[in-house]
C-alpha positions as CSV (number, residue, x, y, z in Angstrom):
1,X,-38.7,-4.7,-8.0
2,X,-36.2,-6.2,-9.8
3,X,-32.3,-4.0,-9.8
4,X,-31.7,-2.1,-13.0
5,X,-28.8,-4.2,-15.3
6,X,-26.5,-1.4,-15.2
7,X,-26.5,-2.1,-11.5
8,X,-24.0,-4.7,-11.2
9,X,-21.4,-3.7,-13.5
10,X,-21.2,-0.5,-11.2
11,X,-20.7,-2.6,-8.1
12,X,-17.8,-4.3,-10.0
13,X,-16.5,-0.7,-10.8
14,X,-16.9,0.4,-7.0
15,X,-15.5,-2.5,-5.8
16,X,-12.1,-2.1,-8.4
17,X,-11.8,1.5,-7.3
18,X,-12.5,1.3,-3.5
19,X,-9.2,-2.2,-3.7
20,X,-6.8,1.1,-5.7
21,X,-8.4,3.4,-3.2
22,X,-7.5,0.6,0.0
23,X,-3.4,0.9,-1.7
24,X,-3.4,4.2,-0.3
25,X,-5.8,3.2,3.0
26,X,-9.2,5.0,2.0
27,X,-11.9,2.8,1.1
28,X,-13.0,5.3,-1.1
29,X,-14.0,5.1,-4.6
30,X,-13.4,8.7,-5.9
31,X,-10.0,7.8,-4.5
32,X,-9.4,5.1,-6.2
33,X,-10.6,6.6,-9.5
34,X,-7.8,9.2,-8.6
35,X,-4.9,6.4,-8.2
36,X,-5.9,4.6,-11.4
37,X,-5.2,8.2,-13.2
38,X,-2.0,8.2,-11.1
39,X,-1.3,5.0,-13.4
40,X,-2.5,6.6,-16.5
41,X,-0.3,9.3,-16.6
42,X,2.7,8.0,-15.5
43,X,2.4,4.1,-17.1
44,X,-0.4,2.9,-18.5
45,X,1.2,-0.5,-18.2
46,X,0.9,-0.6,-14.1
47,X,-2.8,0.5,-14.7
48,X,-3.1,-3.2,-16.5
49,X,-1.3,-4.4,-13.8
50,X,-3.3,-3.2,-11.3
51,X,-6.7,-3.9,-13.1
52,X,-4.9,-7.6,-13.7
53,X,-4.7,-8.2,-10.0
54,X,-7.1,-6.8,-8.3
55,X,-9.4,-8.8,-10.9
56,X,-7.6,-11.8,-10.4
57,X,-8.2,-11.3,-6.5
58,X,-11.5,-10.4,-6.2
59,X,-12.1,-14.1,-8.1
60,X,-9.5,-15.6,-5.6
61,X,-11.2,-14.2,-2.4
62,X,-15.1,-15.4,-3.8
63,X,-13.9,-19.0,-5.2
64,X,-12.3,-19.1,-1.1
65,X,-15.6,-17.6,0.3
66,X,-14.3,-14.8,2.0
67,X,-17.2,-11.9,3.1
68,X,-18.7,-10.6,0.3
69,X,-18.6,-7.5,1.7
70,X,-15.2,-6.8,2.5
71,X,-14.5,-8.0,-1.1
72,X,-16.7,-4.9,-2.3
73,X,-14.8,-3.0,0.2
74,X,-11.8,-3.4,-1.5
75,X,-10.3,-5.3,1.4
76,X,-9.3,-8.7,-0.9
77,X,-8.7,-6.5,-3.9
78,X,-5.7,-4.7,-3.1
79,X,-3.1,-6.3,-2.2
80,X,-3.8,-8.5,-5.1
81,X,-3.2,-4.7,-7.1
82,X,0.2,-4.3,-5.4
83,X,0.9,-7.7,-6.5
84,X,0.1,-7.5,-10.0
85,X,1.6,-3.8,-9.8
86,X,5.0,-5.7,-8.8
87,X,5.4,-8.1,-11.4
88,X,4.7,-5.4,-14.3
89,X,7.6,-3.1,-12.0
90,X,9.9,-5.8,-11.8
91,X,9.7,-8.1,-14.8
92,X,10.1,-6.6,-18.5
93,X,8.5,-9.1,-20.5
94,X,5.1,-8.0,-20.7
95,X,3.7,-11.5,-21.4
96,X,5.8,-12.9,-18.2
97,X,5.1,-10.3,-16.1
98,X,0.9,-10.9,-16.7
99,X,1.6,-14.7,-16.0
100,X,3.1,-13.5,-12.8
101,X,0.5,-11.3,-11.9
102,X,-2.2,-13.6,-12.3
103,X,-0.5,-16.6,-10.2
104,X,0.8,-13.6,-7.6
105,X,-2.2,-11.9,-7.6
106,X,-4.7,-15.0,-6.5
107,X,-2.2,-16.6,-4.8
108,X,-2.2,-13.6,-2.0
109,X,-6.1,-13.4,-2.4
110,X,-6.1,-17.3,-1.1
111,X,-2.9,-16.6,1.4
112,X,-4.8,-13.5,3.0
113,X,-7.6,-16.1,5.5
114,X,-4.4,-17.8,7.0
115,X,-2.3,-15.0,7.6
116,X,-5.3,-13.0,8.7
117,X,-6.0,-15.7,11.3
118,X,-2.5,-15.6,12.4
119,X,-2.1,-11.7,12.9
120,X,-5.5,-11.7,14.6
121,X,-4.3,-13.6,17.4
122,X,-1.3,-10.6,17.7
123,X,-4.2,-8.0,17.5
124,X,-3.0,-6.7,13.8
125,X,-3.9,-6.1,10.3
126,X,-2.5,-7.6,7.4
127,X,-2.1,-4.2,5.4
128,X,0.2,-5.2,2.5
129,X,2.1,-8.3,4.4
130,X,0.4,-10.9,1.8
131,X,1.9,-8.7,-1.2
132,X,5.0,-8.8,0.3
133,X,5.4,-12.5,1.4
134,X,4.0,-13.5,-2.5
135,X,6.4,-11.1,-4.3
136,X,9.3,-12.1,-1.8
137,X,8.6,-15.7,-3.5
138,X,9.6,-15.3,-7.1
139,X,11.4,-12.0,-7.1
140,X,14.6,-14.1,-6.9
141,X,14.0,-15.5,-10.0
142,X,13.3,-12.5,-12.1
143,X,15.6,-10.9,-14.4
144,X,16.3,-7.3,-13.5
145,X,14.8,-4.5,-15.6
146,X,17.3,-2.6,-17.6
147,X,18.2,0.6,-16.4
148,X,16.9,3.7,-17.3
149,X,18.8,5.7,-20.1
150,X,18.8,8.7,-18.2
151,X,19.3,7.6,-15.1
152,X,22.6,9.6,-14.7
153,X,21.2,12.7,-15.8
154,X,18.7,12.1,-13.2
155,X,20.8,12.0,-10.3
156,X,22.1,15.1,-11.2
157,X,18.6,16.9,-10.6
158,X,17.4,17.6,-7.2
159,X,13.7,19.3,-7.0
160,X,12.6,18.7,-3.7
161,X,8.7,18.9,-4.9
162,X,9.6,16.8,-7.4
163,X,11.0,14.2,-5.2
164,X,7.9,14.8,-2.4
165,X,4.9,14.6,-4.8
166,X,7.1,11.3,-6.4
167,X,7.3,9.6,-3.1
168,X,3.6,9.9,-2.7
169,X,3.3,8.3,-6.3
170,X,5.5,5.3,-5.2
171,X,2.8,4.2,-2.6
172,X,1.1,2.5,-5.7
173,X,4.2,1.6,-7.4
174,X,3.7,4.9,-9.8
175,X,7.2,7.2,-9.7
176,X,6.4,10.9,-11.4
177,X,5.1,14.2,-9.6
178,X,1.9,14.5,-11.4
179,X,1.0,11.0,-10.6
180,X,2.1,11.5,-7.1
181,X,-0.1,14.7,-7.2
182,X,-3.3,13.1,-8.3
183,X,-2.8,10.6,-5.4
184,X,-2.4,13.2,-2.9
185,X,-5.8,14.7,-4.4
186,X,-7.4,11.3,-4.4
187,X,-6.6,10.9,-0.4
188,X,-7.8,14.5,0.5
189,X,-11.2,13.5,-1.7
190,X,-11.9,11.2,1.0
191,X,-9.9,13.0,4.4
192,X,-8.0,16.0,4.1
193,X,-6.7,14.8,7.8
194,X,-5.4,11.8,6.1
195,X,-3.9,13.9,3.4
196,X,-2.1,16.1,5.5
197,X,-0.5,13.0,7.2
198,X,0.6,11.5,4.3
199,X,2.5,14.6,2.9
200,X,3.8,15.1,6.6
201,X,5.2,11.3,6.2
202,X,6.2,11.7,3.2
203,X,8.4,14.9,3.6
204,X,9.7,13.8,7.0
205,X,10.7,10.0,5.7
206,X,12.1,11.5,2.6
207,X,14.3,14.4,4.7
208,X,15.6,12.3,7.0
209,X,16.5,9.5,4.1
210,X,18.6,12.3,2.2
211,X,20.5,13.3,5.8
212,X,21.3,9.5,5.8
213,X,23.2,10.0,2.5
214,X,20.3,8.8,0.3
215,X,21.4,9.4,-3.3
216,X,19.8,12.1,-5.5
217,X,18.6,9.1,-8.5
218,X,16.4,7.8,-5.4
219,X,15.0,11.0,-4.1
220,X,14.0,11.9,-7.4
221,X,12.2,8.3,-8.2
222,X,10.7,9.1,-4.9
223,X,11.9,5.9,-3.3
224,X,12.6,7.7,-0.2
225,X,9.1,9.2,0.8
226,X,6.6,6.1,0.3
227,X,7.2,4.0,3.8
228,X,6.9,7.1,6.0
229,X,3.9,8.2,3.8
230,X,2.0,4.9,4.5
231,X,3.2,4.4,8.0
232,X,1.9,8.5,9.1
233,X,-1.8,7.1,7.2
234,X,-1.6,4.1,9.2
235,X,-1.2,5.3,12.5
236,X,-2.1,8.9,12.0
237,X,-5.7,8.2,14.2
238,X,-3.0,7.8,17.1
239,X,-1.6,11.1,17.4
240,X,1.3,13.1,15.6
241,X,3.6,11.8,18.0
242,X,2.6,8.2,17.2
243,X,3.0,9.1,13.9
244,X,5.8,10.5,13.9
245,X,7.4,7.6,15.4
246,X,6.0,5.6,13.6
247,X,8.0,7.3,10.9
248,X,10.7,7.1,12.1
249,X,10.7,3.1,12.8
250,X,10.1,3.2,8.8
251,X,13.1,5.0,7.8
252,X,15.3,2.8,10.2
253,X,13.9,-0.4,8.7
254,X,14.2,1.0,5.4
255,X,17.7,2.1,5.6
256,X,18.6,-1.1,7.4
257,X,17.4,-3.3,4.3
258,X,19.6,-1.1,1.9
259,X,22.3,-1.7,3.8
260,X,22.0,-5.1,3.6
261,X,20.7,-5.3,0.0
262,X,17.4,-6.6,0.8
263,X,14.6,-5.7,-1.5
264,X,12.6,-4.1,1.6
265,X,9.3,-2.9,-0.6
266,X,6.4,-2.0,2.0
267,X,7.6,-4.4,4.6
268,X,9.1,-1.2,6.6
269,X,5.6,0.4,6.7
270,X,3.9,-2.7,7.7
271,X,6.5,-4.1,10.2
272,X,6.4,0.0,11.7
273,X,2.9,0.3,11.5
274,X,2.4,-3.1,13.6
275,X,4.9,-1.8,16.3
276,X,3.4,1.7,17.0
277,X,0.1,-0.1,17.3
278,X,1.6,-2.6,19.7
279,X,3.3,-0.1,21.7
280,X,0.1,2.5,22.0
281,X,-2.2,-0.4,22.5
282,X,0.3,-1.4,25.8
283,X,0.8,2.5,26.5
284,X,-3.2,3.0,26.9
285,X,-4.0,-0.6,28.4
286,X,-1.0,0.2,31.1
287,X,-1.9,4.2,31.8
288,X,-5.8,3.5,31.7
289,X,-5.7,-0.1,33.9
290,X,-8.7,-1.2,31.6
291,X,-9.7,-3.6,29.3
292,X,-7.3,-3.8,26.3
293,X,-9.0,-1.2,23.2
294,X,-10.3,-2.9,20.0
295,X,-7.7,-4.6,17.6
296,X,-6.3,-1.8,15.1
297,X,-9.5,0.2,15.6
298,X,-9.7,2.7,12.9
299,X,-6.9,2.6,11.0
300,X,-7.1,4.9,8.7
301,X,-10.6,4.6,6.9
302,X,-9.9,1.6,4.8
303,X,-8.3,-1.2,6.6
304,X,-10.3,-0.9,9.7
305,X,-12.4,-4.2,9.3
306,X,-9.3,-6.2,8.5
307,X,-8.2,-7.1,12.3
308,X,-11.4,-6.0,14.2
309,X,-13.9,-8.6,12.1
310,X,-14.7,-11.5,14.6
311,X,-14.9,-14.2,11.6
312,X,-13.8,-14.3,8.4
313,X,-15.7,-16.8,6.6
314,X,-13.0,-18.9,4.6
315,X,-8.6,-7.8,4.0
């Protein structure tokens, strides 16, 4: 029997939502439906972004011939999402910024079976590294967006809510309360385990940020909770101790690159999330004198096939 028509255009839906869902490490499409409403009501503009890129991809990762079914797991998807998410963020012009996130977009879709090879070899996922590396490449040569108007009455408003729920919206490049709300809601649709760890991260990353003499425009944009968020989701099938570590490396690396003025983005939750997963892989391969575990086995829910698939025919 041949598959109803309406068939396919729901894969293509599923397979959107589960690459917004994989953003936030759930391969989940409920919470991925919750993340593009996270868009909605704070910009609809990074909504088109993200749409832009994970579209853009998806058509990257089946012209290369990547596994069809990671693609429908959202694994080639997302971090072609963050990319396009990152031009829209960074560049004003609407019609530069789509340019960007096309060429950004499938140009991390066709970087992702090289750099996948290569962390492989070191036992780790890619998680958002080929987002980073792409973005890294032309944000030089962008003109910075203007600033807010009210960006000085903002600093003068602490909520720490506010500034919480935000930090959790700034894992997919959103930045209000009720976005960073519908994200927490779209996590705990698919874990509430997860959930909890990615408020925990978020509230500890955020705290110790603010003792560090973060400034109060920041906490309220919720630039200070979204690395310890990711990291705690990352590692959190490791322990609360792993995790909490794990935070910690975050908000070093983080802190360290705004010292320095370098645009750090994600890179402190992958570079953290890489080094608790080294450390507990040597911990348990030294304290159990057995064969070394499975490469990055169950991270999270949504990038667990990313390091543990044998081949990837070329997330």
């Amino acid at each position: 029997m041949s598959a109803a028509p309406h068939e396919e255009p729901l894969d293509a839906l599923r397979t959107l939502l589960r690459s917004f869902g994989q953003i936030v490490l759930q391969r989940d499409a409920a919470t991925g439906a919750c993340v593009l409403a996270a868009w909605l009501v704070s910009d609809a503009r990074l909504a088109c972004a993200a749409l832009t890129g994970a579209i853009a991809a998806n058509v990257g990762a089946v012209l290369r011939g990547y596994d069809c079914t990671d693609t429908r797991d959202g694994l080639h998807g997302f971090n072609g999402a963050l990319a396009g998410l990152a031009a829209f963020t960074f560049i004003s012009d609407d019609a530069t910024a789509m340019a960007v996130a096309i060429l950004a977009a499938t140009a991390a879709a066709w970087l992702l079976g090289p750099l996948e090879r290569l962390l492989r070899s070191c036992r780790l996922g890619f998680y958002s590294s080929p987002c980073l590396l792409v973005t890294w490449a032309w944000l030089p040569f962008a003109r910075p967006m203007p600033a807010h108007p009210a960006a000085s009455e903002m600093a003068l408003r602490v909520d720490p809510l506010h500034g919480l729920l935000a930090g959790l919206a700034q894992t997919s490049f959103a930045c209000s309360a009720v976005a960073g709300a519908l994200i927490l809601a779209g996590i705990a649709l698919a874990s509430m385990r997860a959930a909890s760890f990615a408020l925990a991260g978020a509230a500890l990353a955020t705290a110790v940020h603010w003792l560090f003499g973060a400034d109060s425009a920041s906490f309220d944009a919720g630039l200070l909770g979204f690395n310890g968020a990711l990291t705690a989701l990352a590692v959190a099938d490791c322990g609360v101790l792993a995790a909490l570590a794990g935070v910690g490396v975050s908000v070093v690396l983080q802190q360290t690159a705004v010292f320095y003025g370098v645009p750090a983005l994600t890179a402190p939750f992958v570079v953290a999330t890489w080094t608790m997963r080294r450390i507990m892989r040597d911990t348990r391969r030294t304290s159990m004198n057995s064969a070394e575990p499975s490469p990055d086995s169950g991270v999270a829910v949504a990038h667990r096939k990313q390091a543990s698939r044998a081949v990837l025919p070329e997330r």
